[in-house]
C-alpha positions as CSV (number, residue, x, y, z in Angstrom):
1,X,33.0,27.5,-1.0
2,X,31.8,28.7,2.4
3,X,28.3,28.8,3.3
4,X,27.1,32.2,4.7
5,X,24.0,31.8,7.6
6,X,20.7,33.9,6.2
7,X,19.9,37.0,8.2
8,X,16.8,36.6,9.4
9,X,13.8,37.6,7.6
10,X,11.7,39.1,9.5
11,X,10.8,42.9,8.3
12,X,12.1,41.8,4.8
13,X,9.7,42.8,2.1
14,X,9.5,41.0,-1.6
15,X,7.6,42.8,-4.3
16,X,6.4,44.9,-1.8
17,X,4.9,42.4,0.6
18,X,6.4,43.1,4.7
19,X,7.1,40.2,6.5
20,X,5.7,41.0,10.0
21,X,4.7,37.4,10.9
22,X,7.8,37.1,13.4
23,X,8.5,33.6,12.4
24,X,12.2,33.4,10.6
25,X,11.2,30.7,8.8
26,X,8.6,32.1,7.0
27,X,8.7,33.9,3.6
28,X,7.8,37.7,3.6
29,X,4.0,38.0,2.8
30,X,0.8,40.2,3.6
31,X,-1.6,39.1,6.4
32,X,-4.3,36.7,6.2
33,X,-7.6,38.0,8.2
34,X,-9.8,35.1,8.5
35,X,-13.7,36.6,9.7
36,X,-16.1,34.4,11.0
37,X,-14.5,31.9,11.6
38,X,-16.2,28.8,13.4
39,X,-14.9,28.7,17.0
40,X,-14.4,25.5,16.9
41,X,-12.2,25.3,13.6
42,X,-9.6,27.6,15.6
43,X,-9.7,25.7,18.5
44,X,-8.6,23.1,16.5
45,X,-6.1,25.0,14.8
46,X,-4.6,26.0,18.1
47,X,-4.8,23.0,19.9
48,X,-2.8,21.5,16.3
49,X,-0.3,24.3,16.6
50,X,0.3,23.5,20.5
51,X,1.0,20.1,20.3
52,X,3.7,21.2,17.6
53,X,5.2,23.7,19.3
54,X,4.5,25.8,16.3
55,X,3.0,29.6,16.5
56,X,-0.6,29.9,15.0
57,X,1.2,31.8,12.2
58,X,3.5,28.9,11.2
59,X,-0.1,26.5,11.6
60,X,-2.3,28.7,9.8
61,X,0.8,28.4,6.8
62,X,1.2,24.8,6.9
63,X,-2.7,24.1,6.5
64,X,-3.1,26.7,3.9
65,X,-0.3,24.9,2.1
66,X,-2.0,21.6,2.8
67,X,-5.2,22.1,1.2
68,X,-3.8,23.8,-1.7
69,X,-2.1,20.2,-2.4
70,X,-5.1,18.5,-1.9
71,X,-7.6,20.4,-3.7
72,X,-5.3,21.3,-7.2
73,X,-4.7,17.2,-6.8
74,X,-9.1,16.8,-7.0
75,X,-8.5,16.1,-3.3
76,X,-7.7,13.0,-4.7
77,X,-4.1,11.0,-2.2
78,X,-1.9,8.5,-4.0
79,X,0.9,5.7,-3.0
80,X,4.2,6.3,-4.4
81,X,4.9,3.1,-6.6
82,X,6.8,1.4,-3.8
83,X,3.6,1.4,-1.4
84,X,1.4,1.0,-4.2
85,X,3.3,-2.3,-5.0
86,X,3.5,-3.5,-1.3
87,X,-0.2,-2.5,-1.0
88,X,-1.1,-4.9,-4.1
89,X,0.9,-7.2,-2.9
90,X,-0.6,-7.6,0.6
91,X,-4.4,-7.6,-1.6
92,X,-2.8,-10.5,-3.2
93,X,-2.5,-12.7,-0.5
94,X,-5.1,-12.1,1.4
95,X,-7.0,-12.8,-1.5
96,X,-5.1,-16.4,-1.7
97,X,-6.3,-17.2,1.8
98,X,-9.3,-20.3,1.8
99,X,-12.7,-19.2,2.7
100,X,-13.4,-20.2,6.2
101,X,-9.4,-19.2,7.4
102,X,-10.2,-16.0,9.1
103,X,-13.3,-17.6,11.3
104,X,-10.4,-19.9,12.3
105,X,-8.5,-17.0,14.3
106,X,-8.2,-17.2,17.7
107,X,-9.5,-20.7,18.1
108,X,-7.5,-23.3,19.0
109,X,-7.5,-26.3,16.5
110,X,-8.7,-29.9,17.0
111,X,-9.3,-28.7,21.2
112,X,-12.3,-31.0,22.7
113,X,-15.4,-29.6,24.3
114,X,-15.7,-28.4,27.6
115,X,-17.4,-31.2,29.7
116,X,-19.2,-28.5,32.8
């Protein structure tokens, strides 16, 4: 079985929808016009798409696809079970530690008093 490389997509439609972002990576869709929108939330979205290296385009995607997650998930972010287990774990024992242990950091045990 040999793999054939995908022609690229843009100017590919699906159900009817043109692809005329440019990016190759991205599925054919219809434009998205944002109006009004704060100056400084698209400063932010470019300066996040520069330090990427990704077009606006390819931003504007990835933080659409972003919030989607987070708002059909009640906005509410999870630990898989591994990190949830570390993460109880470490509670654990730093609940074990004696009162009066962390006032101890960064002093330097049984030391005599300065005599100035």
């Amino acid at each position: 079985m040999s793999a054939h490389p995908l022609p690229p997509r843009a100017g590919r439609t699906i159900n009817g929808a043109a692809d005329v972002s440019g990016d190759h990576w991205a599925p054919a869709m219809t434009d998205i016009v944002l109006k009004d929108i704060d100056e400084l939330l698209l400063e932010r979205i470019k300066r996040m798409a520069d330090r990427r290296g990704w077009t606006l385009s390819h931003a504007l995607q990835h933080l659409l696809e972003q919030g989607l997650y987070a708002v059909e998930g009640d906005g509410k972010l999870g630990f898989d079970t591994s990190e949830a287990d570390v993460l109880l774990s470490a509670i654990a024992a730093l609940e074990s530690v004696p009162d009066g242990v962390f006032s101890l950091i960064g002093q330097v045990p049984d030391a005599a008093p300065r005599q100035d």
